[in-house]
N, C-alpha and C positions, 0 to 999 in steps of 0.2 A: 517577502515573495508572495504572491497573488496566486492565489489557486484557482487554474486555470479546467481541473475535471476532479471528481471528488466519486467515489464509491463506497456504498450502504451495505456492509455483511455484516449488519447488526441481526442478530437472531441464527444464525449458521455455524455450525461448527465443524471443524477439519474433517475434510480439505477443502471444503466450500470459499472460506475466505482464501486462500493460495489460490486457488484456481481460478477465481475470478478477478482478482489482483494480478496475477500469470496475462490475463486475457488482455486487462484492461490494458495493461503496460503495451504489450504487441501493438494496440491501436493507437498510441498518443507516440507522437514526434517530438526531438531534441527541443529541450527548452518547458516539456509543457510539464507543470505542477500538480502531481496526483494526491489530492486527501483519500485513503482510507479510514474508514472508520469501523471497527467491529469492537466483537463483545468476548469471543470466546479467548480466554487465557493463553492459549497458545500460541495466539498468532503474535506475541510478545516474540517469541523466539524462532517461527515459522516465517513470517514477513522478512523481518532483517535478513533471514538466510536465501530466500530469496529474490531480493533486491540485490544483494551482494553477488549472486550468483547471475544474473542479470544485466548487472554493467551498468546499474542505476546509481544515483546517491541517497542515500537516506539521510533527508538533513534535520527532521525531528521527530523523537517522539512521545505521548503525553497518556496520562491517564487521568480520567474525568469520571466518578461515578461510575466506577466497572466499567465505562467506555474506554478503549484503547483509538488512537488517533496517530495516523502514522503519514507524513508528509516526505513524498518521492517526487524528486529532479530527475527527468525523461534524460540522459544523458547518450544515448543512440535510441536510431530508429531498428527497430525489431524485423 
């Protein structure tokens, strides 16, 4: 899958990355591929909860050097 908009909450910690993850999603339409990428530990457990909450798919996720990397499938428009 080609990712098609990607978001930088590298350096921010909760709620910073949900909220702005929150946001991004509201703007992007069915079909479109969202990379997050952050650092803070939580959003391990904070993201998925809101993606699911959200009506999105979460089809991967990765850790890289304390980087967390999390790939969402825009599955409705907000």
């Amino acid at each position: 899958m080609q990712v098609t908009h990607q978001l930088n909450v590298l350096g921010y910690l909760c709620p910073i990355p949900v909220a702005e993850a929150k946001k991004a999603l509201r703007e992007l339409t069915t079909g479109h591929i969202l990379e997050i990428i952050a650092d803070d530990p939580e959003t391990q457990h904070d993201l998925p909860l809101l993606i699911d909450r959200t009506g999105h798919e979460l089809i991967e996720t990765r850790e890289e050097a304390g980087e967390f990397f999390f790939l969402v499938k825009v599955l409705q428009d907000d």
